[in-house]
DOLOFI-596035 format. One record per residue: residue number from 1; residue in one letter; x, y, z of N, C-alpha, C in turn. Coordinates in Angstrom, 1 decimal. Example, Ala and Ser with C-alpha at 12.3 -4.5 7.8 and 13.67 -1.06 7.14 Angstrom:
DOLOFI-596035
   num   residuo      nc1      nc2      nc3     cac1     cac2     cac3      cc1      cc2      cc3
     1         a     13.2     -5.7      7.8     12.3     -4.5      7.8     13.2     -3.3      7.8
     2         s     12.8     -2.2      7.1     13.7     -1.1      7.1     12.9      0.0      7.9
This chain:
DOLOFI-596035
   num   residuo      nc1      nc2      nc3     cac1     cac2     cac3      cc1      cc2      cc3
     1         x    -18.1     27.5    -44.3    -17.8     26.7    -45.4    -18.7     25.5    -45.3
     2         x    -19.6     25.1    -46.2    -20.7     24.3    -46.4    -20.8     23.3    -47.6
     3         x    -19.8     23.6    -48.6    -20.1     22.7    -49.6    -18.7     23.0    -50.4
     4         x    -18.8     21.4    -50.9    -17.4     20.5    -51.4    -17.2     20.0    -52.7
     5         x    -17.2     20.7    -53.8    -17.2     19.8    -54.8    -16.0     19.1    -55.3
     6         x    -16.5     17.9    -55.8    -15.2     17.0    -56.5    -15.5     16.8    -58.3
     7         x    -14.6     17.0    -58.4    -13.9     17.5    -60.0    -13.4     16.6    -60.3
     8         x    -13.7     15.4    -61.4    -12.6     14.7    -62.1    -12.4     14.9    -63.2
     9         x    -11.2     15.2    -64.0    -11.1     16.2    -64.7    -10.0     15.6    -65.6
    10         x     -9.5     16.2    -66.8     -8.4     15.7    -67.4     -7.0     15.9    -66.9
    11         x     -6.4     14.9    -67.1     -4.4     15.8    -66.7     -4.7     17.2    -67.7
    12         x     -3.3     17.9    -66.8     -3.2     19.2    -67.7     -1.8     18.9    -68.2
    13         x     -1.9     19.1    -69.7     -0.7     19.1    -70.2      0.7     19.7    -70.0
    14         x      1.8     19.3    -70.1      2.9     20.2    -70.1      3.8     20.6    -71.3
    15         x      4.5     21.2    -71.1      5.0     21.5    -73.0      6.6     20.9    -72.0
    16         x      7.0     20.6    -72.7      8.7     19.9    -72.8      9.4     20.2    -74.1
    17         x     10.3     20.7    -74.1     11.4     21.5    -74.9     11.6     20.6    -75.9
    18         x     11.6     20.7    -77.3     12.2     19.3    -77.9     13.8     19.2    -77.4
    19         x     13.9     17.8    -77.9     15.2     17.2    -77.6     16.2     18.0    -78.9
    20         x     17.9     18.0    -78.7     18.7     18.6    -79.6     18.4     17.4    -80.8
    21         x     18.4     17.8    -82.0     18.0     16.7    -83.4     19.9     15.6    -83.0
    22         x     19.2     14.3    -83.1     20.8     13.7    -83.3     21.5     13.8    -84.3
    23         x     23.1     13.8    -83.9     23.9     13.8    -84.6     24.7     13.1    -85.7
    24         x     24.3     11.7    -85.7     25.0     10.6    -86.3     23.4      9.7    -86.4
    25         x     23.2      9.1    -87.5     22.2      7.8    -87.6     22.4      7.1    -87.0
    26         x     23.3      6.5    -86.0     23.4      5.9    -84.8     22.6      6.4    -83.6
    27         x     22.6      7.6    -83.4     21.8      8.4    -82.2     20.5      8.9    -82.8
    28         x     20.2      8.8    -83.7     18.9      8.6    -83.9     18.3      7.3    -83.8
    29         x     18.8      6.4    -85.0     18.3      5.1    -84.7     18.0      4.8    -82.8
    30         x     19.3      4.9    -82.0     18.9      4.7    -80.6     17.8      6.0    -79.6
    31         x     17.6      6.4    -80.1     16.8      7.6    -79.9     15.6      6.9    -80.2
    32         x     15.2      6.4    -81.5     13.8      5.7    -82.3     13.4      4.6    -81.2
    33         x     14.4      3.9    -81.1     14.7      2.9    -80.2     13.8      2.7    -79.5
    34         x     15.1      3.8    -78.0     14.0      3.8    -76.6     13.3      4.7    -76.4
    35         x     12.7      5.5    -77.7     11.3      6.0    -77.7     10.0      5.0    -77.9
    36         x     10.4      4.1    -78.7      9.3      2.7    -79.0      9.2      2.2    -77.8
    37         x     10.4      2.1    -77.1     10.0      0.8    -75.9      9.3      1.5    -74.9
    38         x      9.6      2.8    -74.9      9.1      3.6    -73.7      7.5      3.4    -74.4
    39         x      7.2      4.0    -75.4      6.2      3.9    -75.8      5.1      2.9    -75.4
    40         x      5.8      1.5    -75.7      5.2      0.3    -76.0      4.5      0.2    -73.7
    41         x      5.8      0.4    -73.3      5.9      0.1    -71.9      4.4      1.1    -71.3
    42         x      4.4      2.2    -71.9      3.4      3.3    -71.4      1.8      2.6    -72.0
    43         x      1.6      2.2    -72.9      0.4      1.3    -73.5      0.2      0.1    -73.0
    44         x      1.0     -0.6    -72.4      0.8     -2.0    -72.0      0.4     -1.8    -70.8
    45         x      1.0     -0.3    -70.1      0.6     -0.1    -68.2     -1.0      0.2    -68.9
    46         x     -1.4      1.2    -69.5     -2.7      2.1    -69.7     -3.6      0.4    -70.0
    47         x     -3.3     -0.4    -70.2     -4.1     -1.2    -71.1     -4.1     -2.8    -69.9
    48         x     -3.7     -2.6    -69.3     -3.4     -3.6    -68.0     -4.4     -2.6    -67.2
    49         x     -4.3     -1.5    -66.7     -5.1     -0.6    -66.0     -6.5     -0.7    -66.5
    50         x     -6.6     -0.2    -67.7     -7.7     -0.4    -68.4     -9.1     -1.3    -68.3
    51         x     -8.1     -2.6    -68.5     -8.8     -3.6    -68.1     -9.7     -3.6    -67.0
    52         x     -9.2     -3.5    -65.6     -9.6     -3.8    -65.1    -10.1     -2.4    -64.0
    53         x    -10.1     -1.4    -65.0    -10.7      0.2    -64.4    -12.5     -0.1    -64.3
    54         x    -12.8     -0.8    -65.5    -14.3     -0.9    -65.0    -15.2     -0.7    -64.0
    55         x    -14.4     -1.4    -63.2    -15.0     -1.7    -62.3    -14.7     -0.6    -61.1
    56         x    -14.1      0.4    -60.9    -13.6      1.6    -60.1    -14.2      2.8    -60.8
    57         x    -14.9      3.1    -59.7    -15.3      4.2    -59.5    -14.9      5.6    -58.7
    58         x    -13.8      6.0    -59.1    -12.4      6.5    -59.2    -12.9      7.7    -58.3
    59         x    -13.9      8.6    -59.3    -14.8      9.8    -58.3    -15.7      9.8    -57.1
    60         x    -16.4      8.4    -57.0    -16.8      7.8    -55.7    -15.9      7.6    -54.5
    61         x    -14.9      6.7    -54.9    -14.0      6.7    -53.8    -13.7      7.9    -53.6
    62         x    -13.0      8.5    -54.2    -12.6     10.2    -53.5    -13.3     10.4    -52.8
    63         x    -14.9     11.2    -53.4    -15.7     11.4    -52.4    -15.7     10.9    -51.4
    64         x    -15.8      9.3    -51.3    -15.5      9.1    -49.6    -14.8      9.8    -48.8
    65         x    -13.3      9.3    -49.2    -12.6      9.4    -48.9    -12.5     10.9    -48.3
    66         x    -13.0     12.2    -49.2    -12.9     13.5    -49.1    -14.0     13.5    -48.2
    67         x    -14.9     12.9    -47.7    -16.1     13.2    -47.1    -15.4     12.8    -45.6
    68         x    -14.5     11.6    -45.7    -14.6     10.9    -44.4    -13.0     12.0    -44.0
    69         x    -12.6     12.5    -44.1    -11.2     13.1    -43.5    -11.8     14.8    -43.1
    70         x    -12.4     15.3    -44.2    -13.1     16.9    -43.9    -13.7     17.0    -43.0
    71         x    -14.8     16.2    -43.4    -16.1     16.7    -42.2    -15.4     16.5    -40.8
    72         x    -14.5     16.0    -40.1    -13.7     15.4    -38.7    -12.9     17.1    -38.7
    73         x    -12.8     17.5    -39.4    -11.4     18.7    -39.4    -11.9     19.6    -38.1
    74         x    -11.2     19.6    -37.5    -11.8     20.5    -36.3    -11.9     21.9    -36.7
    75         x    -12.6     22.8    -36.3    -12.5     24.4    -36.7    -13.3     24.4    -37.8
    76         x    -14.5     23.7    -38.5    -14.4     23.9    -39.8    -16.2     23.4    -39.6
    77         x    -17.0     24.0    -40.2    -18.1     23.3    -40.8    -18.0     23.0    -41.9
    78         x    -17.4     21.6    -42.7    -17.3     21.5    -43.6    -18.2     20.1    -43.7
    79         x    -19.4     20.0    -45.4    -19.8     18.9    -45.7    -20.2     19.1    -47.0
    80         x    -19.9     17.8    -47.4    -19.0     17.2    -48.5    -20.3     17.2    -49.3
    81         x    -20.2     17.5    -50.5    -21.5     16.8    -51.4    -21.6     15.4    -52.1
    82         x    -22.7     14.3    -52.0    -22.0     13.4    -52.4    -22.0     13.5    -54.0
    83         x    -23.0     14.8    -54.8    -22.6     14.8    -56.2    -21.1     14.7    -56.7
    84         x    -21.0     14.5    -57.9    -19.5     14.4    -58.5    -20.0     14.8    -59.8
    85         x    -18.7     16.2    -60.1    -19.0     16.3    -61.7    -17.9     15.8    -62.4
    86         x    -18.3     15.8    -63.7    -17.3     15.0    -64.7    -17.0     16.2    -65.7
    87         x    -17.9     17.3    -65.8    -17.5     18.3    -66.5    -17.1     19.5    -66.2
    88         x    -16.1     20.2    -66.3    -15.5     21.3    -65.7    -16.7     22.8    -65.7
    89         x    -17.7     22.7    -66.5    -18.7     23.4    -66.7    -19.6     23.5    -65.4
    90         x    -19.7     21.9    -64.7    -20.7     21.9    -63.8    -20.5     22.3    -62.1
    91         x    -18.7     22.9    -62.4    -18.2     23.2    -61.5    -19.0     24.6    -61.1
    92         x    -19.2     25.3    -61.8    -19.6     27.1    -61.9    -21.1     26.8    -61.8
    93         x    -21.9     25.2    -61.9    -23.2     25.0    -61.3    -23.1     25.4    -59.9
    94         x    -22.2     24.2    -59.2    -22.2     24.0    -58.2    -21.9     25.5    -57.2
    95         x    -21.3     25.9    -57.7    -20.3     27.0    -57.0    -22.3     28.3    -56.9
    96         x    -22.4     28.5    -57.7    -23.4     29.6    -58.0    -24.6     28.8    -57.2
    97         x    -25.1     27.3    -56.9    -26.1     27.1    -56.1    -25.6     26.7    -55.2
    98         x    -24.6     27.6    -54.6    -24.1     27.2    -53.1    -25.0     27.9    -52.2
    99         x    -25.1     27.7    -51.0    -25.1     28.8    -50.1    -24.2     29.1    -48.9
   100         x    -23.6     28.1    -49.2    -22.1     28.0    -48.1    -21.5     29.3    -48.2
   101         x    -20.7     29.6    -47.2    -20.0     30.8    -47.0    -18.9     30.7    -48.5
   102         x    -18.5     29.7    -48.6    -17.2     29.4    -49.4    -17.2     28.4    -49.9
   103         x    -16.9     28.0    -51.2    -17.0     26.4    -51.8    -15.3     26.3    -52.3
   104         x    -15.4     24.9    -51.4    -13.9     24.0    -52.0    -14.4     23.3    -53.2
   105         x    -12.7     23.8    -54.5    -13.8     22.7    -55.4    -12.0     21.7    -55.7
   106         x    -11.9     20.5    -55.6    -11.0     20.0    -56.0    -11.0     18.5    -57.1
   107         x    -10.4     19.0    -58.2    -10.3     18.5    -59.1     -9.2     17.5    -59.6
   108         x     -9.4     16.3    -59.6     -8.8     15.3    -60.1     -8.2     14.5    -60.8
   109         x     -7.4     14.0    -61.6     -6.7     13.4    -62.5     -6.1     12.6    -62.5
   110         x     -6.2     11.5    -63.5     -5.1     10.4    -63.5     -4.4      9.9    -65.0
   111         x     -3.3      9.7    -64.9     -2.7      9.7    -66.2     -1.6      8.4    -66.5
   112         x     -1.2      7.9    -67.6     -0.1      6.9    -67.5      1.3      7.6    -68.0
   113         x      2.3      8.2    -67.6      3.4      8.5    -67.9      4.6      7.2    -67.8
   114         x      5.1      7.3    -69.0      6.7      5.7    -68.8      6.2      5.3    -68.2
   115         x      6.5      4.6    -66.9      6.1      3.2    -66.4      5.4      3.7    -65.2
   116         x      4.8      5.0    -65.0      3.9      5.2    -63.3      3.1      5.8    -63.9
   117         x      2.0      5.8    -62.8      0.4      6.0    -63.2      0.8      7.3    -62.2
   118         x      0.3      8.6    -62.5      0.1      9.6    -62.0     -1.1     10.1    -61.6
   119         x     -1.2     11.0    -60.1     -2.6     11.3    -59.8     -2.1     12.3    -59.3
   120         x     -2.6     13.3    -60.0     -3.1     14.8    -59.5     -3.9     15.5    -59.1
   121         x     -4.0     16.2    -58.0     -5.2     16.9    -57.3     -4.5     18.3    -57.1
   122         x     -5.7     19.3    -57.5     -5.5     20.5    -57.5     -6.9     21.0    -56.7
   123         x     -6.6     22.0    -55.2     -7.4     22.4    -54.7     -7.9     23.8    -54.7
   124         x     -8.5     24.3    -54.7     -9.4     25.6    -54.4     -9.9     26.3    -53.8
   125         x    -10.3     27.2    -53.0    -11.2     27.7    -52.4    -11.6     28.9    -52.4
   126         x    -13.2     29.1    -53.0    -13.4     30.6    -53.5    -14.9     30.8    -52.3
   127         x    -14.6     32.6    -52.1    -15.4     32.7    -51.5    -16.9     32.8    -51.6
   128         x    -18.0     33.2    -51.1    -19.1     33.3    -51.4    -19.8     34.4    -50.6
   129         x    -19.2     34.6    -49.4    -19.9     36.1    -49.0    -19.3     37.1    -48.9
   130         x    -19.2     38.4    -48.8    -19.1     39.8    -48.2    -17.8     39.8    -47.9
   131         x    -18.4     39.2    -46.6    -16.5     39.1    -46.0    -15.4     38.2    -46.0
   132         x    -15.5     37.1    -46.7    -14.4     36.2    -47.2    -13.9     36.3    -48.6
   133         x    -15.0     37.6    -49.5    -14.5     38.5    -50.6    -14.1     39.4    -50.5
   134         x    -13.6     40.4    -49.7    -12.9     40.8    -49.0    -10.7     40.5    -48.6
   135         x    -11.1     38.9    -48.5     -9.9     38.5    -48.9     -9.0     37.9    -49.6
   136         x     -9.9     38.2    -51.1     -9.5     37.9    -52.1     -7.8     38.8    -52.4
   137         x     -7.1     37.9    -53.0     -5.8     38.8    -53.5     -6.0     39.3    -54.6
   138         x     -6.7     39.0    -55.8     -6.6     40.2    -56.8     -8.3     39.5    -57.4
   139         x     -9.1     40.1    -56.4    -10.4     40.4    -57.1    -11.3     40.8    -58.3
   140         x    -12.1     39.8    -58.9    -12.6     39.7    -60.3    -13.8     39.0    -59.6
   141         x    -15.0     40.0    -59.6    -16.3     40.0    -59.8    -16.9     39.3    -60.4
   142         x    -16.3     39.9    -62.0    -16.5     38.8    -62.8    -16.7     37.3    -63.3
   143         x    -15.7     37.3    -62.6    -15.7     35.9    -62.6    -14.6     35.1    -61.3
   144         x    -16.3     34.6    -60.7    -16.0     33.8    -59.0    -15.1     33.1    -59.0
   145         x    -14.9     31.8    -60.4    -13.7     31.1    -60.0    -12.6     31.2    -60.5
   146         x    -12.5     32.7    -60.8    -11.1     33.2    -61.5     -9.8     32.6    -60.4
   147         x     -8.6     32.8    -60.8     -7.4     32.5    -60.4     -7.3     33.3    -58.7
   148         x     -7.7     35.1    -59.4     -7.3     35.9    -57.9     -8.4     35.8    -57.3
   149         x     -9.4     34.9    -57.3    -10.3     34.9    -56.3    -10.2     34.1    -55.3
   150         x     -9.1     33.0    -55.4     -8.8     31.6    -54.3     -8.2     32.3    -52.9
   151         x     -9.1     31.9    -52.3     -8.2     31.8    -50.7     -7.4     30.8    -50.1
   152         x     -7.5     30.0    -50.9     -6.9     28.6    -50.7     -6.4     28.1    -52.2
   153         x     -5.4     27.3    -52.8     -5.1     26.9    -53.1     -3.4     26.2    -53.3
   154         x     -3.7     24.4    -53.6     -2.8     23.7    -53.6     -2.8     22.7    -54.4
   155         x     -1.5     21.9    -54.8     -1.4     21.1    -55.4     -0.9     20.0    -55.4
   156         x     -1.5     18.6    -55.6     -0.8     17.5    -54.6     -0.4     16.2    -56.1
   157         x      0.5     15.7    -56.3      0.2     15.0    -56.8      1.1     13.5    -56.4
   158         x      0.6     12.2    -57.0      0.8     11.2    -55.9      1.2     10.0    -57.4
   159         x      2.9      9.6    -57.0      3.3      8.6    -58.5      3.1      7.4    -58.0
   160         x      2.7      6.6    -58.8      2.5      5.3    -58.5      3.6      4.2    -59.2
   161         x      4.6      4.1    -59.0      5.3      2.7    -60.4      4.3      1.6    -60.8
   162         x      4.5      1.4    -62.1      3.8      0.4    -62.3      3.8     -0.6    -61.9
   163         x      5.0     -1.6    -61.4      5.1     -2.6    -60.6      4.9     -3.2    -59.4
   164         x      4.5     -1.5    -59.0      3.5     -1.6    -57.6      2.1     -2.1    -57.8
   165         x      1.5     -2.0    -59.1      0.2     -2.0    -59.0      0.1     -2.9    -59.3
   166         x     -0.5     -3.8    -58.5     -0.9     -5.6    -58.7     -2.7     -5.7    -58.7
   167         x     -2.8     -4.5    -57.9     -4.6     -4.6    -58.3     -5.0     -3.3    -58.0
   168         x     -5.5     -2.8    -58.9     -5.9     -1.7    -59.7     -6.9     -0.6    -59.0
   169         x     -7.8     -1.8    -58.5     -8.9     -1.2    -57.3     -8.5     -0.6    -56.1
   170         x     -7.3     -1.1    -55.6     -6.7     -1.2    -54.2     -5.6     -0.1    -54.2
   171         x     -4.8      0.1    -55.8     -4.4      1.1    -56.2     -5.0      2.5    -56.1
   172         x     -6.0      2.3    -57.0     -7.0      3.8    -57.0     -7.6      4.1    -55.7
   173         x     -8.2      3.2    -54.8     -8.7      3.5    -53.5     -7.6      4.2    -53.1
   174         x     -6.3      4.0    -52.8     -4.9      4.2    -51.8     -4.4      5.5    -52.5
   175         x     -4.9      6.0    -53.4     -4.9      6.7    -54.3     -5.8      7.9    -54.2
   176         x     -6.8      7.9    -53.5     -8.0      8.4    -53.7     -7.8      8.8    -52.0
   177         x     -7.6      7.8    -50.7     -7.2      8.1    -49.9     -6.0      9.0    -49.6
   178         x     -5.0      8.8    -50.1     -3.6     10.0    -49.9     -3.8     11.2    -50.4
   179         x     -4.5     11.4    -51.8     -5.0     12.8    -52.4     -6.2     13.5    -50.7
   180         x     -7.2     13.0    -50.5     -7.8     13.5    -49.5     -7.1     13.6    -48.4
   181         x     -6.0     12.6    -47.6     -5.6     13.1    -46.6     -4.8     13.9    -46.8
   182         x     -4.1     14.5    -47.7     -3.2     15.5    -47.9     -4.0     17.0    -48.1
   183         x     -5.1     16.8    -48.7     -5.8     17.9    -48.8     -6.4     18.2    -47.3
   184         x     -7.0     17.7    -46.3     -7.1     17.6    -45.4     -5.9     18.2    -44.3
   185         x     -4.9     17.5    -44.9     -3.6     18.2    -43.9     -3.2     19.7    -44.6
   186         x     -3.8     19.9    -45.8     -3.5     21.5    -46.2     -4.1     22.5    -45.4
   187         x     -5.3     22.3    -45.1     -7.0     22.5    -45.2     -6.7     22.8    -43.1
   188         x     -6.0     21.9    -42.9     -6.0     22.1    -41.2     -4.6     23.2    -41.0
   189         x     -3.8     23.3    -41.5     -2.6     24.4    -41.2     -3.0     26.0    -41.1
């Protein structure tokens, strides 16, 4: 295993059931309610964040971070690329000018839900020769970074409250470090 790509990528949506319609114009009116405030509360975090996201470079830190915890993993030739893509297309670059035995590709996201900032990391690992295709569980030629082609995969994700975050940078760095060390503690079991 020779090469590492890092993915920052969009949240992936979830579908949520609607709610039962209320019963009385009282439970809607309060329904309207603390849907506004929740609302208002989720804009004001995104927009406080915002501010001051300029200056973070969200997919750099990772990289460190994923650079400085992997390469140490004992058992492993693993080194980190310091490219970063931003489009899920440049992933199936990366993967096809590998020559690594196997490419990790882990992909990143950050989101504002109610009042916590969410970070999710989803990891990968597809093979690239002979015999680590071989132990694929449901094999597709076709296409390398299909679903049954992972020999590895996990999913980490890390809530932040908003009231923790007093600076944004220090946030996303701590942020960027616990996604990698966790992938790191998958990656060594």
């Amino acid at each position: 295993m020779k090469q590492f790509a890092v993915v920052q990528g969009k949240p992936k949506l979830g579908y949520e059931p609607p709610a039962p319609a209320p019963k009385t114009f009282a439970e809607a009116l309060g329904k309207a309610i603390t849907e506004g405030f929740a609302a208002a509360r989720r804009q004001s975090l995104a927009q406080r964040i915002n501010a001051d996201l300029w200056n973070v470079d969200f997919a750099s830190l990772l990289a460190t971070a994923t650079r400085d915890r992997l390469e140490r993993l004992p058992g492993f030739d693993i080194h980190v690329r310091p490219e970063v893509s931003r489009m899920p297309i440049d992933t199936r670059s990366f993967f096809d000018a590998s020559t690594a035995s196997a490419v990790l590709i882990f992909a990143v996201a950050y989101y504002v839900d109610d009042d916590e900032l969410i970070f999710t990391g989803e990891a990968a690992l597809f093979p690239k020769t002979d015999a680590l295709r071989n132990l694929r569980r449901i094999p597709n030629d076709r296409e390398p970074l299909g679903f049954g082609n992972t020999l590895f995969r996990e999913h980490f994700s890390i809530t932040v409250p908003a009231s923790a975050i007093v600076n944004v940078r220090a946030t996303f760095t701590q942020a960027a470090n616990e996604l990698a060390s966790r992938l790191a503690i998958h990656l060594a079991r």
